[in-house]
C-alpha positions as CSV (number, residue, x, y, z in Angstrom):
1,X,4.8,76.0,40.9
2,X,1.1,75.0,41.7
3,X,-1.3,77.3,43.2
4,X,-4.1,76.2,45.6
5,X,-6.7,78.3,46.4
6,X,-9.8,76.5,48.0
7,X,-13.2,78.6,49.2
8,X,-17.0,77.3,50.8
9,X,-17.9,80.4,48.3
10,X,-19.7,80.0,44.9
11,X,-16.9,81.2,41.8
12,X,-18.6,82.7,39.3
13,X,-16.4,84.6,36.2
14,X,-18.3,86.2,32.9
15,X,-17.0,87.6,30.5
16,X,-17.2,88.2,26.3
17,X,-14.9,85.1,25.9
18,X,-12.9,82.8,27.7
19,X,-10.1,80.8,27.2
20,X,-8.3,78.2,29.1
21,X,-4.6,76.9,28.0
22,X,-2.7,74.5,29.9
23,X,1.1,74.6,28.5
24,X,1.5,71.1,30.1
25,X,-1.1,69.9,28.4
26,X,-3.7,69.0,30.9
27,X,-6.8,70.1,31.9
28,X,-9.3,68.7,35.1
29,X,-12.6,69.7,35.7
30,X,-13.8,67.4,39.2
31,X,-17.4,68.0,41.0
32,X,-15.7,66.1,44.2
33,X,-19.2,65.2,46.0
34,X,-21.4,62.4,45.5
35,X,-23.9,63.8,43.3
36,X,-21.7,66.4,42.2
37,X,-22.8,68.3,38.5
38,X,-20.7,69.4,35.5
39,X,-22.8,70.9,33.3
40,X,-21.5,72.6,29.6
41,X,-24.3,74.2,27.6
42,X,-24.1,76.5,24.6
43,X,-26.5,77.2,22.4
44,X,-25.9,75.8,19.2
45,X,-22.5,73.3,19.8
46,X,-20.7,71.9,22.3
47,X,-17.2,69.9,21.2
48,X,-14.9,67.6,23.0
49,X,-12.1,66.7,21.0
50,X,-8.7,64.9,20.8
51,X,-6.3,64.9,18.3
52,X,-8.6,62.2,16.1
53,X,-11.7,61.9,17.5
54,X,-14.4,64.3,18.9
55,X,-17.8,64.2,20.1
56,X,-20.1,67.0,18.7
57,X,-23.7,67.9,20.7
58,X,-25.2,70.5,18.0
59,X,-28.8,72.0,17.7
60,X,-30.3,73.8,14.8
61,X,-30.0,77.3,14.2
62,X,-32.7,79.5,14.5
63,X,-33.4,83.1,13.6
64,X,-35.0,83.5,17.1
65,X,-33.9,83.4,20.6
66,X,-36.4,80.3,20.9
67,X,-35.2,77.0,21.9
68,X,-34.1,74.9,18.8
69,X,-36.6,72.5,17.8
70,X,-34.0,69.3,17.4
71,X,-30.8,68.5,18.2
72,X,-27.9,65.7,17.3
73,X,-25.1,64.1,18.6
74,X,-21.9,62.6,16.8
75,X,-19.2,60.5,18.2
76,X,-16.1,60.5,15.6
77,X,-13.3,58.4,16.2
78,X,-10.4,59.1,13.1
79,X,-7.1,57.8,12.6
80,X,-5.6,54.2,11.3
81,X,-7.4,52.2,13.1
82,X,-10.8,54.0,14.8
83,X,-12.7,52.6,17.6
84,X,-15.9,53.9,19.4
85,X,-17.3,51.9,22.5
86,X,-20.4,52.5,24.2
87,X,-21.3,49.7,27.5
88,X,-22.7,49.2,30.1
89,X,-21.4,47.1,32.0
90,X,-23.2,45.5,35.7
91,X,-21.6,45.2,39.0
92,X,-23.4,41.8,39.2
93,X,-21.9,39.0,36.6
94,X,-25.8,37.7,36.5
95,X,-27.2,40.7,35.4
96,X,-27.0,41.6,31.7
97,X,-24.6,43.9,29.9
98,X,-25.0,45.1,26.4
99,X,-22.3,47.0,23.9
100,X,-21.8,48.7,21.0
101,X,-18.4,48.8,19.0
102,X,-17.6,50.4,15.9
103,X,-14.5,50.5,14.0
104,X,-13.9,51.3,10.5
105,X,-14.9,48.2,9.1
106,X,-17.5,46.5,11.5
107,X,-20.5,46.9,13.7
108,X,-21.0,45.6,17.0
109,X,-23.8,45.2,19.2
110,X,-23.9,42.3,22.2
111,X,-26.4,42.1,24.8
112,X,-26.5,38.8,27.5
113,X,-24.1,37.3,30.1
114,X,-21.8,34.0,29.3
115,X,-24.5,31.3,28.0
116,X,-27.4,33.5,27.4
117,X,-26.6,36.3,25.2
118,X,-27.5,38.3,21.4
119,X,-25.4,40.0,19.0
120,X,-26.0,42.0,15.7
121,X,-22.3,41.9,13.4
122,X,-22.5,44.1,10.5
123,X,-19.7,44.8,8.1
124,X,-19.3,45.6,4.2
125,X,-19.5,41.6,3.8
126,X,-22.8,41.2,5.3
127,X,-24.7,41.1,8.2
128,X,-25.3,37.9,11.0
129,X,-27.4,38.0,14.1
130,X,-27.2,35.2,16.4
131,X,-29.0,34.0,20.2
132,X,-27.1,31.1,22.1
133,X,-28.4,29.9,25.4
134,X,-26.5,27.3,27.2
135,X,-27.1,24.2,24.7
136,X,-28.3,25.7,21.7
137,X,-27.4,28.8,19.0
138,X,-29.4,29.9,16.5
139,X,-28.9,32.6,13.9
140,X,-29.2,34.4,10.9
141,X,-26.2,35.1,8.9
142,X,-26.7,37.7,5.5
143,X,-24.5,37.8,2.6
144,X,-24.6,39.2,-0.9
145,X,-24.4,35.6,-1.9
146,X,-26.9,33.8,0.2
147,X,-28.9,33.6,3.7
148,X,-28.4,31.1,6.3
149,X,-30.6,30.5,9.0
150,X,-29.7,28.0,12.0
151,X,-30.9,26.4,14.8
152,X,-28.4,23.7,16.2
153,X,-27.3,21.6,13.4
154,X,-31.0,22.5,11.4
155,X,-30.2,24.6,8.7
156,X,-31.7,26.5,6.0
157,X,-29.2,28.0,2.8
158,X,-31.1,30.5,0.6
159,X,-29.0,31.2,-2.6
160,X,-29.6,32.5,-6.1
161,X,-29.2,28.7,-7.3
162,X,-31.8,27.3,-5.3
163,X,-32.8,26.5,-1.3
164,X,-31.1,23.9,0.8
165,X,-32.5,22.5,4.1
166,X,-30.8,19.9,6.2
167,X,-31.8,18.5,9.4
168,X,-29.1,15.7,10.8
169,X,-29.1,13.0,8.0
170,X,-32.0,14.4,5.8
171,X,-32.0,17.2,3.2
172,X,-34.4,18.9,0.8
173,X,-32.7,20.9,-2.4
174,X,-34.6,23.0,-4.7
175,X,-33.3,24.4,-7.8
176,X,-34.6,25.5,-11.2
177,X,-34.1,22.0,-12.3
178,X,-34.9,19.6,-9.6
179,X,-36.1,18.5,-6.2
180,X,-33.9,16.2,-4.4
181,X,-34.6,14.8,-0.6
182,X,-32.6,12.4,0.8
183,X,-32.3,10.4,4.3
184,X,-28.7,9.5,4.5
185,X,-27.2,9.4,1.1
186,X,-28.6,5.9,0.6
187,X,-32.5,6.4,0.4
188,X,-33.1,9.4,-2.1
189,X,-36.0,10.9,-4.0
190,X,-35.4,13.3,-7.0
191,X,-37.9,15.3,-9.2
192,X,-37.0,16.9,-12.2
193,X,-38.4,17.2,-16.0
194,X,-37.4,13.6,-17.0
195,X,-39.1,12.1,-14.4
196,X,-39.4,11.0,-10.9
197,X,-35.9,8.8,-9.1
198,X,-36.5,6.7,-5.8
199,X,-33.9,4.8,-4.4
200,X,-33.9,3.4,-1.2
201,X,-31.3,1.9,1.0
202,X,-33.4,-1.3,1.7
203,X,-36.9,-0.9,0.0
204,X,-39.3,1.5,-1.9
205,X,-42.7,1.5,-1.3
206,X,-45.9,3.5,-2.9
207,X,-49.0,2.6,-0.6
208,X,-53.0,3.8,-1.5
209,X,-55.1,2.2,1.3
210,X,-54.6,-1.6,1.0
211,X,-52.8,-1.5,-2.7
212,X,-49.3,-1.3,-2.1
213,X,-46.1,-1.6,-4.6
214,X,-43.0,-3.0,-2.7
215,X,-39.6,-2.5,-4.7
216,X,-36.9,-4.5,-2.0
217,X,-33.7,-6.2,-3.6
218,X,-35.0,-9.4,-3.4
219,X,-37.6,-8.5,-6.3
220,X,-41.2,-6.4,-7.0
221,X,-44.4,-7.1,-5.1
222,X,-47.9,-5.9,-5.9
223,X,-51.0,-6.1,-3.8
224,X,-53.9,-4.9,-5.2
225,X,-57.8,-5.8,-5.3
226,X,-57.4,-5.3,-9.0
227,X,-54.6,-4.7,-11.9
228,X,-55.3,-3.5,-14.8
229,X,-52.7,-3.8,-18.2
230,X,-53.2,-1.1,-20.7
231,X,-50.6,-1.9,-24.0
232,X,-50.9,-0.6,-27.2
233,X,-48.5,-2.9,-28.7
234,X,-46.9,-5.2,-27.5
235,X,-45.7,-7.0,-23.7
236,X,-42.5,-9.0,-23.0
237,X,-41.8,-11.4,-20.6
238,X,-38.6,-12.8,-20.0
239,X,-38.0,-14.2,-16.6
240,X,-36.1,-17.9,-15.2
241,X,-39.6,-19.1,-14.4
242,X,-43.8,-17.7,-14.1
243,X,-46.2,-19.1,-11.6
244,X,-49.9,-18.1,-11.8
245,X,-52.1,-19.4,-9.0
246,X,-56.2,-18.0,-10.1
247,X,-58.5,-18.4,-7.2
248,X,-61.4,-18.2,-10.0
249,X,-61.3,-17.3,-13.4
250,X,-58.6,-16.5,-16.4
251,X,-59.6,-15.0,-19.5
252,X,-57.1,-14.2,-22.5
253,X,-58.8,-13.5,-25.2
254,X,-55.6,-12.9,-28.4
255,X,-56.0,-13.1,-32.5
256,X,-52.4,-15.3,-32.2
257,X,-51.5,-17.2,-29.0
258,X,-48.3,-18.7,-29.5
259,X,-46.4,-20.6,-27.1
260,X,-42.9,-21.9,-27.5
């Protein structure tokens, strides 16, 4: 049987202690106008709770009757598999909406509408935060391996072996041992303690002002004001044929000149 009793008159009960059972297992508390108020205050905790989660509003205790100096709040969700959502979410699709989601093995935040939008992912794996706008993402992406930063197809892998960059068809990677860059995996250049490596897909080239070094396949070319051989011991020549064209003078000055 349900019992109505409705009044224009305030209600007001105290007492030592209340309360309030419902054997049918529901309780409603409405403030029917507009701007209508329900206010719960105590003064150390308030707590909501279901059978595996709870909300707890606490302030510190004080030996006084003064107003606590802090206060906290915790949101518990329990169970299998424990959610807790907080959004906000506009009436206007153009407007942006953020959210927060946690569940017991992840972090959510998002803020943005579709195409334009931010979100912070945390879990025991690592951590990523990314921006998209309508043609272009770029993020950040943390693990206890390595970093990767993005922007389009530009990226940038920081691991404990060394630093990778790529952008399109050239990379730079550094490790302990070497530097090797590269513009398509035809034309390379690659430091390390043996030496320097250039290879190039059609030609090499080391240029100082107007001296220049050209390695192609079709042989080596020098131009230079001057060239100057250094040899301790000794120089060999072997080649299908040697053409010398001297504008002025030649010099060789040997202890034996032998020609065969």
């Amino acid at each position: 049987m349900t019992i109505e009793q409705i009044s224009n008159d305030n209600w007001v009960q105290t007492h030592q202690g209340i309360a309030i059972t419902s054997m049918a297992g529901e309780i409603t508390i409405n403030s029917c106008v507009p701007n209508g108020t329900i206010d719960c205050m105590a003064g150390m905790y308030v707590n909501l709770k279901s059978a595996k989660s709870r909300i707890n509003i606490t302030s510190n205790e004080q030996e006084t009757e003064a107003p606590s100096t802090s206060g906290q709040i915790e949101i518990v969700a329990g169970g299998a598999l424990p959610i807790v959502m907080i959004s906000t979410v506009p009436e206007d699709d153009a407007v942006t909406g953020s959210s927060l989601t946690l569940t017991g093995s992840s972090v959510e935040v998002t803020t943005g509408i579709p195409g334009e939008s931010a979100g912070l992912q945390l879990s025991p794996q690592g951590a990523s935060l990314s921006a998209s706008a309508e043609t272009l993402k770029s993020g950040i992406n943390i693990t206890p391996y390595g970093i990767v930063i993005q922007v389009g197809e530009t990226t940038i892998t920081i691991t404990a072996n060394g630093v990778m960059m790529t952008c399109g068809d050239s990379s730079f990677n550094l490790t302990a041992s070497s530097i090797v860059e590269s513009v398509t995996p035809a034309s390379t250049r690659a430091l390390s303690s043996t030496g320097h490596t250039l290879v190039g897909a059609e030609l090499n080239q080391i240029i100082s002002a107007e001296t220049r070094m050209v390695i192609a396949p079709s042989g080596v070319t020098t131009t230079a004001a001057t060239k100057g051989d250094d040899v301790d011991a000794t120089v060999e020549l072997m080649a299908a044929g040697v053409s010398e064209l001297i504008d002025a003078e030649k010099e060789t000055t040997s202890s034996i000149n032998t020609t065969i």
